[in-house]
C-alpha positions as CSV (number, residue, x, y, z in Angstrom):
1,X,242.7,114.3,25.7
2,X,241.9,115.5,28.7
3,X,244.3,116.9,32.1
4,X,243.4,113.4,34.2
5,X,244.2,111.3,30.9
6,X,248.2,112.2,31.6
7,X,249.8,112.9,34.6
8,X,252.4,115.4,34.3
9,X,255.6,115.0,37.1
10,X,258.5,117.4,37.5
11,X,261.6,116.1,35.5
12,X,264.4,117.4,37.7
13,X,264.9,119.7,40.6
14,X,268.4,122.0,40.5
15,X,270.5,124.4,41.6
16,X,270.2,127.4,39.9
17,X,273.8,128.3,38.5
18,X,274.8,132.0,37.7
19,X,273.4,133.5,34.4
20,X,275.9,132.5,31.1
21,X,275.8,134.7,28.2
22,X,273.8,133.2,25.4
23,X,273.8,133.4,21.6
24,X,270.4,134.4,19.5
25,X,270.4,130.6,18.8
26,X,269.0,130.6,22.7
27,X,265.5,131.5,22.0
28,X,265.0,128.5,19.1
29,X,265.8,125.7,21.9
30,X,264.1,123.9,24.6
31,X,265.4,124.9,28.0
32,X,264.7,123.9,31.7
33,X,262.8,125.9,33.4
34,X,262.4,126.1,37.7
35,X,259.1,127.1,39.8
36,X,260.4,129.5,42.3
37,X,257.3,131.1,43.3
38,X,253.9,131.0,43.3
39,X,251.8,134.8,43.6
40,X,248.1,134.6,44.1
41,X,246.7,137.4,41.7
42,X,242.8,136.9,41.5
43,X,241.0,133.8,42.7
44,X,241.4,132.1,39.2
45,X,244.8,133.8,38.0
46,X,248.0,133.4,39.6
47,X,251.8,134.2,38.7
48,X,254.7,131.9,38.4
49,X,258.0,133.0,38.7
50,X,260.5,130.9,36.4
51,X,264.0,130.4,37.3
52,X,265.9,130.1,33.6
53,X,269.6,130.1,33.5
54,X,270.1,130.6,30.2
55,X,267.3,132.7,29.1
56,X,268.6,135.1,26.1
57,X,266.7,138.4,27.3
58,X,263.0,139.4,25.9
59,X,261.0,142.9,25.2
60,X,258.0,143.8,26.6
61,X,255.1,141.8,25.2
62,X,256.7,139.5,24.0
63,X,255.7,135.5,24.6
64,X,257.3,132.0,25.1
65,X,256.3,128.4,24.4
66,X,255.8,126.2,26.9
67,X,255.8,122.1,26.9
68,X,254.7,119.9,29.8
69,X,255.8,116.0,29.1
70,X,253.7,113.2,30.9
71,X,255.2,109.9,31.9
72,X,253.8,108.5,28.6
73,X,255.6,111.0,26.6
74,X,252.6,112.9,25.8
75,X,253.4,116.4,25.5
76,X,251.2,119.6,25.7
77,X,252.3,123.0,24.5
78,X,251.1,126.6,25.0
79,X,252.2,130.0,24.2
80,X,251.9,132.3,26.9
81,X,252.7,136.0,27.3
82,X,255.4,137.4,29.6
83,X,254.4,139.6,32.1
84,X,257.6,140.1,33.9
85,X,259.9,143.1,32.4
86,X,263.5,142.2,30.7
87,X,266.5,142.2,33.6
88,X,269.2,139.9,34.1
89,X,268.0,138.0,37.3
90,X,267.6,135.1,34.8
91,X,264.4,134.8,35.7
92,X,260.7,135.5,34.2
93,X,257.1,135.5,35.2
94,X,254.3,134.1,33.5
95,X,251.2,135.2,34.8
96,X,248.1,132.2,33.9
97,X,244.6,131.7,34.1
98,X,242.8,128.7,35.3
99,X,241.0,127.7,32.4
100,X,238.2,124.9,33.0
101,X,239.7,122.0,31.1
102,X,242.9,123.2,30.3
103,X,245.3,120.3,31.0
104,X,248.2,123.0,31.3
105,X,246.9,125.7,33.2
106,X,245.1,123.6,35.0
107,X,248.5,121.6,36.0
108,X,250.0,125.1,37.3
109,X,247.0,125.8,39.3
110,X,246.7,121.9,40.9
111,X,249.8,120.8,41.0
112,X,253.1,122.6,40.6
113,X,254.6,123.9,43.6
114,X,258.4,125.5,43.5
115,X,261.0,123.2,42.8
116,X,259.1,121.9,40.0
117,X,260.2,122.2,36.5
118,X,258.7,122.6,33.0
119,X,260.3,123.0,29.7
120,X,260.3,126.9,27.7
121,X,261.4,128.3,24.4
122,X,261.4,131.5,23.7
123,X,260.7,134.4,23.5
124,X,259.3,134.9,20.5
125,X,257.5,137.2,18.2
126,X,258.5,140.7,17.5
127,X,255.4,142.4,16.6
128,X,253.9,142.8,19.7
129,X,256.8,144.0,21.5
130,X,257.4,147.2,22.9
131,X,261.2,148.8,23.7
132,X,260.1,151.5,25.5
133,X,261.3,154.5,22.6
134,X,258.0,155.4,21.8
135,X,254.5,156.6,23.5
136,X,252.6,153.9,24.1
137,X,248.9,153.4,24.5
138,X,247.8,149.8,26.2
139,X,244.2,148.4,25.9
140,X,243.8,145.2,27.8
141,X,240.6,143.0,29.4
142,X,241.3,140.1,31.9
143,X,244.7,138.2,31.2
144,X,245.0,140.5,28.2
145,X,246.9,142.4,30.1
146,X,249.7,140.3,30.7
147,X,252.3,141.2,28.2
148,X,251.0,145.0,28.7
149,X,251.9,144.7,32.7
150,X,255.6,143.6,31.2
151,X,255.7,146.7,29.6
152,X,254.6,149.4,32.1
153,X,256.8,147.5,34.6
154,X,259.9,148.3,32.6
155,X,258.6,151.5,32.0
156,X,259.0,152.1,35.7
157,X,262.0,150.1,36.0
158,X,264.2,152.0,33.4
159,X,262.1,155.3,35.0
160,X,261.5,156.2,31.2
161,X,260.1,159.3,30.3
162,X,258.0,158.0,27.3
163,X,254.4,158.5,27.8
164,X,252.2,155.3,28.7
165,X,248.8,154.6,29.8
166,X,247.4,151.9,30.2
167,X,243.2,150.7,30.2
168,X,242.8,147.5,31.6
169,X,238.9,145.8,32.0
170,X,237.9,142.8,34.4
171,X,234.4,141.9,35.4
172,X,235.0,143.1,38.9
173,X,237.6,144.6,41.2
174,X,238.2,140.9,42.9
175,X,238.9,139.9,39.4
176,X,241.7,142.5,38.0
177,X,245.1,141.2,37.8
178,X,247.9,142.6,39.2
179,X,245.2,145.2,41.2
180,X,248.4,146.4,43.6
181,X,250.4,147.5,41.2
182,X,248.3,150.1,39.3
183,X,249.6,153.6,39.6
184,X,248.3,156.6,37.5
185,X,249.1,155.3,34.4
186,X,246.4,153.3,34.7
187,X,242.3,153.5,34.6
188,X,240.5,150.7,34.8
189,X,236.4,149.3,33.5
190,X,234.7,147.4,35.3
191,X,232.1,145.3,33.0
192,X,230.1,143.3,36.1
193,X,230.3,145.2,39.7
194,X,232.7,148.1,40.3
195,X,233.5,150.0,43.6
196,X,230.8,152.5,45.1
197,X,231.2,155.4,42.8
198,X,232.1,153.7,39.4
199,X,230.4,153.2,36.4
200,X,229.9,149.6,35.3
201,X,230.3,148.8,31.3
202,X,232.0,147.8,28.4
203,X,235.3,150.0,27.5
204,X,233.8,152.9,25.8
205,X,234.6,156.1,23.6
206,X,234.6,158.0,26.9
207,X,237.5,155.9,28.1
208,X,239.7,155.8,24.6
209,X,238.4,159.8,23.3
210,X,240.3,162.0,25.9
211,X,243.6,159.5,25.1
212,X,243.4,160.0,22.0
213,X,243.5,163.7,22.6
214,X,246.7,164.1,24.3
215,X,248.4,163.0,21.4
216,X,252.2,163.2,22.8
217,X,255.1,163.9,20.3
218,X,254.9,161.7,17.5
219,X,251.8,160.3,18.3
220,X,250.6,156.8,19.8
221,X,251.5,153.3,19.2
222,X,248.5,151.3,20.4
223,X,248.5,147.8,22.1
224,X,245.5,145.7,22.1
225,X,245.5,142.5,24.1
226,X,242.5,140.5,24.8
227,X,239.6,137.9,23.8
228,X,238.5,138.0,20.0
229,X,235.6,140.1,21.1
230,X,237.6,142.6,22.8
231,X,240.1,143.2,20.1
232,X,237.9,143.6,17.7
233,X,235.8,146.1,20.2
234,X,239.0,147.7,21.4
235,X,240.3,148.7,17.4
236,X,237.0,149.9,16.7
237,X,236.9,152.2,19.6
238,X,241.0,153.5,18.9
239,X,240.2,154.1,14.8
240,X,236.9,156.1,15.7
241,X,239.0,157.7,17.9
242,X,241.2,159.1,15.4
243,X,244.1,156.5,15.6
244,X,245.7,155.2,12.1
245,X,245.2,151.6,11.9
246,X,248.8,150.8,11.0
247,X,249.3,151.8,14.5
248,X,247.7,149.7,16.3
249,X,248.7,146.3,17.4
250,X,246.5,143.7,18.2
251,X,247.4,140.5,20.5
252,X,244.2,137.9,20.7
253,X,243.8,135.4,23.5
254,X,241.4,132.1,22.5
């Protein structure tokens, strides 16, 4: 069915109430979840900051369920990743797309506005999740890099000393997320149109080879997050590159 089949209207508006201490059983159930804010990142991605009281903490990349409900009790569920990094503010960011059709992103982008509420459950998976005790080497393209913005924002939140780097590709500058956050950690591809100066194309062994050879202490754990097409791309480049593919973890989008 499609987004103008089923209108989807806040349940409830509160008061946000102080965090409570929750057990494990937390991240099984349904909670309530408040719109706070609403960040413009690119012209089709934008963040949404999500007031949850009694959220039960997450790592870095990891993900959450969420459920809209319409009036006629048709509900739509997605899992998204979290791009905020763990704190205790009881809150967390999701950061979304506008996909053309989707009835969910495409209620964020259209129609929510703080105040509003939705339901989550989370977070979940372990796999892809990163503490922050070990290098770390992040391969992301478009809103693949999400859950990998989580984790270099709690790398410079807990001011670790754990190497990370990060190589994040968008078709253009207008369209790479977070764009005013990037510090040196970071280089980023440009696939379409790049600034004066930079090579346009594909993530290559030029970008993934000189990585590879800093090798820190104990080596990297690679993150891949990203369409089908880039995962499979991204892997090839890290295990030609000389990284053992039981170290490399893959996250796929679509």
């Amino acid at each position: 069915m499609t987004e103008t089949a089923h209108t989807y209207t806040p349940r409830t508006r509160f008061a946000v109430p102080g965090r409570i201490a929750v057990s494990e059983q937390a991240a099984t159930l349904w909670q309530t979840a408040t719109i706070t804010e609403i960040r413009r990142e690119t012209p089709h991605a934008a963040t949404f900051r999500l007031a949850v009281p009694h959220w039960a903490g997450h790592l870095p990349g990891q993900h959450l369920m969420l459920r809209l409900t319409a009036g006629d009790g048709y509900a739509a569920q997605r899992h998204y990743s979290i791009a905020s990094a763990p704190d205790d503010s009881g809150h967390i960011e999701l950061t979304l797309d506008h996909v053309d059709g989707g009835e969910v992103s495409g209620w964020f982008h259209t129609v929510a506005e703080p105040g509003d509420t939705v339901e989550v459950r989370g977070p979940l998976s372990g796999f892809f999740a990163w503490p922050g005790d070990r290098p770390a080497l992040l391969l992301g393209a478009g809103s693949g890099v999400v859950p990998l913005m989580s984790m270099v924002r709690h790398h410079r939140a807990r001011g670790l000393d754990v190497p990370l780097r990060l190589l994040v590709s968008a078709r253009s500058p207008e369209e790479l997320v977070y764009v005013r956050e990037y510090g040196a950690e970071t280089t980023p591809v440009f696939t379409r149109s790049a600034p004066e100066g930079v090579a346009v194309g594909r993530m290559a062994a030029a970008h993934v080879a000189p990585l590879l050879a800093e090798q820190p202490p104990g080596g990297w754990e690679a993150y891949v997050c990203g369409s089908n097409g880039f995962a499979e791309h991204a892997s090839r480049l890290l295990v030609a590159a000389g990284q053992p593919v039981d170290r490399i973890r893959i996250e796929r989008f679509g």
